[in-house]
N, C-alpha and C positions, 0 to 999 in steps of 0.2 A: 504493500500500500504506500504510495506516496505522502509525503511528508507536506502538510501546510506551512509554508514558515511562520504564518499571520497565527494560527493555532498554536505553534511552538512559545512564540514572542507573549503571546496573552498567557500562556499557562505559566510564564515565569512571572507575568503579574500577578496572577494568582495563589505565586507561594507553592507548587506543589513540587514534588521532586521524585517523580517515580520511575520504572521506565517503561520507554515506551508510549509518552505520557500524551503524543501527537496523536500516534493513532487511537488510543483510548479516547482523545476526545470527539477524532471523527469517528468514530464507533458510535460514540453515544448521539452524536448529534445526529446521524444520518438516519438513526432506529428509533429516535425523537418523533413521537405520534403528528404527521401531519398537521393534522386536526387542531394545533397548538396556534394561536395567533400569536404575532410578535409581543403584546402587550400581557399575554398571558403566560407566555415561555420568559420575559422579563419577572413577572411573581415568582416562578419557580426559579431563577436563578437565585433571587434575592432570598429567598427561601430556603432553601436547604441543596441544590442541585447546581452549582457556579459550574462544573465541565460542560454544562448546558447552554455555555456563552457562544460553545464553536456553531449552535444553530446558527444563533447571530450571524456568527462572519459569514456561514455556509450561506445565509438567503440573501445578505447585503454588499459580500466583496466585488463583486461583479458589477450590478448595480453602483457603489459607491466608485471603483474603478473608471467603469463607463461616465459619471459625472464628472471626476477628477481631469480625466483626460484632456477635456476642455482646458484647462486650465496648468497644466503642468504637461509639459512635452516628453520630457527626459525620465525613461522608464524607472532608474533606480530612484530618483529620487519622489516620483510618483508612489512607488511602496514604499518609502520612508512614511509620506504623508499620510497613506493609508494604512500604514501598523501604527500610526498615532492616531489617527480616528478611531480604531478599534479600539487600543488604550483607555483613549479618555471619557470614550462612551462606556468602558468596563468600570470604570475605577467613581464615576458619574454615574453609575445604574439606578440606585436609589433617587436620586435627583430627578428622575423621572415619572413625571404623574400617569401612569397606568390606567387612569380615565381619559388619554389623549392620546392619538396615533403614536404609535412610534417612529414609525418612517421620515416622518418631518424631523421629528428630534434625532433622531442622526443623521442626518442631512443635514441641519443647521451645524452638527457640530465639524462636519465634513466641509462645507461651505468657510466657516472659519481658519477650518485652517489651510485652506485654497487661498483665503486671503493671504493670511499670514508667511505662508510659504513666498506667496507674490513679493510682498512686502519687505521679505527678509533677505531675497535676491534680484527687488527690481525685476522681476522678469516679468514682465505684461503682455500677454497673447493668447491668443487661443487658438485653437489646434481641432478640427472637425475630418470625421470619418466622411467616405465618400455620400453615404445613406445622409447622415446629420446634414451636411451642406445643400443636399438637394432638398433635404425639407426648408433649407431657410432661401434656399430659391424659389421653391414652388410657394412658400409666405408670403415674402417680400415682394414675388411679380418682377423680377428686372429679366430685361429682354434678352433672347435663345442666341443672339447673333457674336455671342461671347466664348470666347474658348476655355472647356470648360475647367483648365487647370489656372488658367485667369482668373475665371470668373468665381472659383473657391480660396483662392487666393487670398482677392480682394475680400470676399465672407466674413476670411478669418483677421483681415485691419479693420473691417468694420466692425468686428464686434468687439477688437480690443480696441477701438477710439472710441465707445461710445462710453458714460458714466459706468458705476457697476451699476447705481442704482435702477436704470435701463438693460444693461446685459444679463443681471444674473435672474433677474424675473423672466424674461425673453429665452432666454439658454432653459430655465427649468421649465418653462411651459410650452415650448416650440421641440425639445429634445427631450428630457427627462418626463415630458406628458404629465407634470405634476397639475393638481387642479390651482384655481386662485385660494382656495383656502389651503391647500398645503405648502403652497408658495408664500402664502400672509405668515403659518406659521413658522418656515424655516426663516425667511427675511423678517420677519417681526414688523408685519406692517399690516395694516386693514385689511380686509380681504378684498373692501372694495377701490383699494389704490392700488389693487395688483394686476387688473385690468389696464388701469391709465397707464400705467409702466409698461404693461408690456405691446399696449398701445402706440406708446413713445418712444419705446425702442424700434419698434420697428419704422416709426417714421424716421426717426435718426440714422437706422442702417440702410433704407433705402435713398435717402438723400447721400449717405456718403458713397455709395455705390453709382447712383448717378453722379455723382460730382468724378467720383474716379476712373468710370466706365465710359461716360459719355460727356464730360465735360458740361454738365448740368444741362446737357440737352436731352430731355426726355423724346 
């Protein structure tokens, strides 16, 4: 059985020392009833079952992965940022009200430190899959007559010139398919200004696109 590193890393937060101790916890987590919501497999950890964390990573590394990408290019350092999401959302589990999705609440905590990473090496860009890019063309409406490694290009300056507070509502709702209320709760913002944002990014990303494409000739 292959080894998780993100499971190895968590289980030394957890204090344990056994051996073996990786795959024992994909063991448990893979033979973990379905049927369990995140919100309800969070009470059993907190409760008496913490090897029950590898569910966690097992339903969200992927997922939080696939969000991070956007935002971090350089693959090692992308799993740095993502064995610290896992961390701090382990070591934070209590802090979590279990009457509230979970998904958002780690996302938020995942979104922070996308910032933070930004912040701590200047690096500002973003980085879209071939599938990701087409949906923010087929969004945004800018014209076919563009080649199409131009025209992802550009995508990916538009979305890093625009604020965050326009990109990362835009990137979660256009890409990660989050609704306005799980985008209000990961950005901590109304649910009903999560609209106007992601409204205004997009007007923002098609102006600069026209401005870079077409020299603001529609």
């Amino acid at each position: 059985m292959d080894k998780n590193p993100i499971l190895t890393i968590i289980y030394k937060v957890i204090e344990r020392d056994e051996i073996n101790t990786a795959e024992k916890l994909y063991y448990i987590s893979m033979t973990l009833s379905d049927n369990l919501s995140d919100e309800q497999l969070v009470i059993e950890i907190r409760g008496r079952d913490k090897e029950l964390y590898g569910e966690i990573i097992r339903r969200y590394q992927t997922k939080l992965t696939h969000y991070l990408r956007k935002f971090i290019r350089n693959g090692d350092e992308l799993e740095d940022v993502l064995q610290e999401v896992f961390i701090k959302a382990y070591r934070n589990l209590f802090d979590f009200n279990t009457g509230k999705r979970f998904s958002p609440w780690i996302y938020r905590i995942a979104h922070n430190e996308a910032l933070n990473h930004i912040k701590k090496y200047k690096r500002e860009s973003v980085s879209l899959d071939d599938q990701e890019w087409e949906i923010m063309d087929e969004s945004i409406d800018v014209k076919k007559d563009i080649d199409n490694r131009i025209l992802k290009k550009r995508i990916e300056d538009g979305l890093a010139s625009i604020k965050d507070k326009y990109r990362e509502p835009l990137i979660l709702f256009l890409l990660e398919q989050k609704s306005y209320e799980e985008i209000g709760d990961i950005l901590r913002v109304p649910r009903n200004t999560v609209g106007t944002l992601v409204m205004r990014g997009k007007k923002l990303l098609r102006e600069y696109l026209e401005k870079n494409l077409y020299g603001n000739k529609k």
